[in-house]
N, C-alpha and C positions, 0 to 999 in steps of 0.2 A: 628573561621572562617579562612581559609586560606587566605594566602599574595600571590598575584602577584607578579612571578617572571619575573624581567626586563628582566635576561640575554637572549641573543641570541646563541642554542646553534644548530648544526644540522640543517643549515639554509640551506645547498648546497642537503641535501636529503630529501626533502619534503616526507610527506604520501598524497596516492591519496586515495580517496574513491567512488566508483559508485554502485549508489543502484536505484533499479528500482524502476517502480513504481506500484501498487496493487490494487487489486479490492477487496474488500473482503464482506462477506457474502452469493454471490452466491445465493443470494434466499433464501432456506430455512437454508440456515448452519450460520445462524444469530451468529456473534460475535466469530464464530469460524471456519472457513474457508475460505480462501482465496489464490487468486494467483498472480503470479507478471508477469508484463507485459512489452513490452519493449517500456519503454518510462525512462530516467534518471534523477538523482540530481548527477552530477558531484562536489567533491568538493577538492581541495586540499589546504593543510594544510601544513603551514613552522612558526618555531618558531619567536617571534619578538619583538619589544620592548613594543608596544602595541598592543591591539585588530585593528582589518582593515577586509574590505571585498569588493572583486570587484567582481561583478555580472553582468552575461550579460544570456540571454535568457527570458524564458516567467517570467512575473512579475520580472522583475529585480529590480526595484524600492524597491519593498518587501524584495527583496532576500538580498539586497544591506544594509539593514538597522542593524548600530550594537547593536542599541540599539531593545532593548526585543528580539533580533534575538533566534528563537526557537531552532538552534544546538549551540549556544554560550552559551545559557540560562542554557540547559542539560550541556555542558561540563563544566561549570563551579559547577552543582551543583551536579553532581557525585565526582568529584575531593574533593570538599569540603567535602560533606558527607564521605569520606575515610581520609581524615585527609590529604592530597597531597598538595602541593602547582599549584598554575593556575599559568601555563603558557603563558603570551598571545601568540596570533595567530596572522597570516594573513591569509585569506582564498578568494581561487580565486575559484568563484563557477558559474557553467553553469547549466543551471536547464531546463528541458524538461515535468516537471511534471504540470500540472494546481494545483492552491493552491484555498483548499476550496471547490470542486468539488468531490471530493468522488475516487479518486484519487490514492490516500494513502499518500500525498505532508506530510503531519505532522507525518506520522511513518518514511518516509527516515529522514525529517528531526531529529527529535529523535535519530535516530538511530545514524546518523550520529556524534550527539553531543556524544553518551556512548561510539563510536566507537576510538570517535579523546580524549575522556580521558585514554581510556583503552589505546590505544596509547603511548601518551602522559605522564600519571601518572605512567605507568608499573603496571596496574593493574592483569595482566597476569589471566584475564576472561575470560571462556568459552564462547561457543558463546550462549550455552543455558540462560546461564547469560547475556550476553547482551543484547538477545531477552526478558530476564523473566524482566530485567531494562528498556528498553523501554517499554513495555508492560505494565507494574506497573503503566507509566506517561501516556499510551493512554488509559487504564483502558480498555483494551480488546485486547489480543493477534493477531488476524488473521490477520492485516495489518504488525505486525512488524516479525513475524514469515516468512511472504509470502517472504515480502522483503530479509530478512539477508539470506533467504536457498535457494529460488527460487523455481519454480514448481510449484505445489498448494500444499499448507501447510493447515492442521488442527492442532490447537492447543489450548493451555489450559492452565491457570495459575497454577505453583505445590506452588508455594509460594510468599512470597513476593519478593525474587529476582531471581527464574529462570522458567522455561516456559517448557514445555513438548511439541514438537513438533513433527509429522509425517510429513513427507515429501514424497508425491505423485509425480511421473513424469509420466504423463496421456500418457494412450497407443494411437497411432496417432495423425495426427495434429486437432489443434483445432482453425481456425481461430477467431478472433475475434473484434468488431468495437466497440467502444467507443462512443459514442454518446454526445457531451460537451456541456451543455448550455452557451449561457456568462455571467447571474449572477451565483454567490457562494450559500454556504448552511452552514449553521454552524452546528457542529455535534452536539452540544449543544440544537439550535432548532431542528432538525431531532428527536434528542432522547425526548424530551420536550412532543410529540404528541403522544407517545408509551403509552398505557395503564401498569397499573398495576400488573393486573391478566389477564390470559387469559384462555381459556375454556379448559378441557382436550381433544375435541374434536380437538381444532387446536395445540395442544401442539404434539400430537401421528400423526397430518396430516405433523406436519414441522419435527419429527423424522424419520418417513418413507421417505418422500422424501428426505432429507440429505442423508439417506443409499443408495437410489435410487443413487443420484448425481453420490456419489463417485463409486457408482461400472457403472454408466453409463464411467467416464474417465479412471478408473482401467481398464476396459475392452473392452474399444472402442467402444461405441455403443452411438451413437451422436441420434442416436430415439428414446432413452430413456430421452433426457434431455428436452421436451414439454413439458412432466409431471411433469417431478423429480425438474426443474424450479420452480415451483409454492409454494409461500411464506403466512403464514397466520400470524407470528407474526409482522413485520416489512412494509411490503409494503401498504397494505391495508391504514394503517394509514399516513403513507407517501406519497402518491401521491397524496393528494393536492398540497402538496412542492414542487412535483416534476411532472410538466406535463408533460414532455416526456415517462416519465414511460408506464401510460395504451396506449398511443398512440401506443409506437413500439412493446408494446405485442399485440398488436392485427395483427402484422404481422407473430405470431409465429405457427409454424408449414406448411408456406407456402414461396414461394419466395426467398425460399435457406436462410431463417431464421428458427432457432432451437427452441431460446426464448430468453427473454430480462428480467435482474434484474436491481434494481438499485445498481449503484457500491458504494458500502461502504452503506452511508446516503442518498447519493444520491450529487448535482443534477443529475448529470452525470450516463447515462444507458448504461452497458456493453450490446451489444446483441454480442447469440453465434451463429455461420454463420456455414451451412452445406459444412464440406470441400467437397463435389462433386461435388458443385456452384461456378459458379464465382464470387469471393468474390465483382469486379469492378463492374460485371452487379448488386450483392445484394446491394453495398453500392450507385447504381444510385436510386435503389427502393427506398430503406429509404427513400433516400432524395427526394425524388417525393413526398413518404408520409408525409413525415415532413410539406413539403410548402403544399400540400393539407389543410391542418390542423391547418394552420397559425403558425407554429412553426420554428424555428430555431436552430440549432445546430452543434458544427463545428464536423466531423468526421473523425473517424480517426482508419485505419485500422491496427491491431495490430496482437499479439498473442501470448500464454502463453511459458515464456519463461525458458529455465531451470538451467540457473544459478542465485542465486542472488547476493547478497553485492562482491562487490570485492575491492581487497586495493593493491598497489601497494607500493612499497618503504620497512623500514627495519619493518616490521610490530611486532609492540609488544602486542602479546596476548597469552592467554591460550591453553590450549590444547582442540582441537575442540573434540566436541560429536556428530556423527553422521558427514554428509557429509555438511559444512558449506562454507563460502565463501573461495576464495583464492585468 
């Protein structure tokens, strides 16, 4: 196991890091599609005597904590697994992500901890490797792919440490609203409720409409996604967990609503908004339908944005494949 090293070294040029934050699954592209959103995990990072963490935004209290901290947890255990000595840190983090909510809060964080060892240890990894490392620890691609490249990513495990990603930049705008409940959801229960097998019937309905998806935002045609929307291995089984779900589909295809998945596991429902509409008059509907309905939800208008991970300061990493952060 590696030793913590005390010295303080490179303390005047911290590394910054900003990674958005991600919806992924989209419906039918279950565990392998996803996109990033602008909402952030601000975190910088300067060398120090010990571990430290000052946090300020949503869930700071969470964020604030060094103990089991989810990018301290990763940085420490990348480093190790490569034979490096741990550094400690101080890390001053601003966090804009909701944790627990379907989000993507635990792929930035992830991400953020492979990012600040590759750093940090001079692991000099690609970035396909840092997404295939994160990935490995979320045991599914499409949140940390979305994050690290931006745009909407499809993506796919090639091994145990790198990840095979496309990277999509969707033709026209694609507005979009976030729909947040205030409890959490743990991916753990979300997954827990998913059957085993499922019927060739819905297996060839959630392949066709994935192909739909992606050539509805390859090609700009926002009428294609009412349909191309529609989930048979995931949702079905999840919206008990998650009651916002059937509520704001049944807004879709009307009132400058396109459709609504849940984002990740859920709780949280991404709906996609027709750019023709006024995205303020659709997000007054929601929320009219929402209190109809005794429901609540904080909302939040967004949209898919086309950079992801960024790092500022002497950055030490590999040689990127394909078009990654900068």
């Amino acid at each position: 196991m590696a030793k913590a090293v005390a010295k303080r070294s490179d303390a005047a040029n911290p590394l910054k890091l900003k990674l958005p934050a991600t919806s992924a699954n989209l419906g039918p592209a279950f565990d392998a599609a996803g996109l990033a959103m602008g909402m952030f995990l601000t975190i910088e990072a300067r060398p120090a005597t010990e571990f430290a963490i000052t946090a300020s935004g949503l869930d700071a209290q969470i964020c604030g904590r060094v103990e089991n901290h989810l990018t301290l947890n990763t940085y420490r255990e990348v480093l190790e697994a490569e034979g490096k000595p741990v550094q400690p840190l101080a890390l001053k983090i601003y966090n804009e992500i909701p944790l627990g909510k379907g989000c993507g809060s635990s792929a930035a964080a992830r991400l953020a901890g492979v990012a600040l060892a590759v750093h940090f240890g001079k692991l000099r990894w690609s970035d396909n490797r840092i997404v295939g490392e994160a990935s490995r620890r979320e045991h599914h691609p499409d949140n940390a792919a979305a994050c690290w490249f931006g745009g909407l990513t499809v993506a796919r495990q090639t091994s145990e440490n790198e990840a095979q990603v496309a990277i999509i930049h969707p033709k026209q705008k694609w507005p979009l609203l976030m729909a947040i409940p205030v409890e959490p959801l743990s991916t753990e229960e979300a997954r827990c409720v998913l059957p085993d097998q499922y019927s060739r019937a819905d297996v060839v309905a959630n392949i066709q409409n994935s192909m739909l998806l992606l050539a509805a935002f390859t090609q700009g045609k926002p009428e294609m996604l009412a349909s191309a929307l529609r989930d048979r291995i995931h949702e079905p089984y999840r919206a008990p967990l998650c009651p916002l779900l059937p509520v704001l589909q049944e807004l879709a295809g009307e009132s400058g609503v396109l459709g609504a998945v849940l984002s990740g596991a859920g709780p949280s429902v991404l709906v996609f908004l027709d750019p023709k509409a006024s995205v303020t008059r659709t997000k007054a509907i929601v929320e009219r339908h929402l209190l109809r309905k005794g429901l609540y939800a904080e909302l939040v208008l967004t949209r898919i944005i086309g950079r992801g991970g960024t790092h500022s300061g002497n950055w030490q990493s590999g040689k990127r494949k394909g078009s990654g952060p900068r």
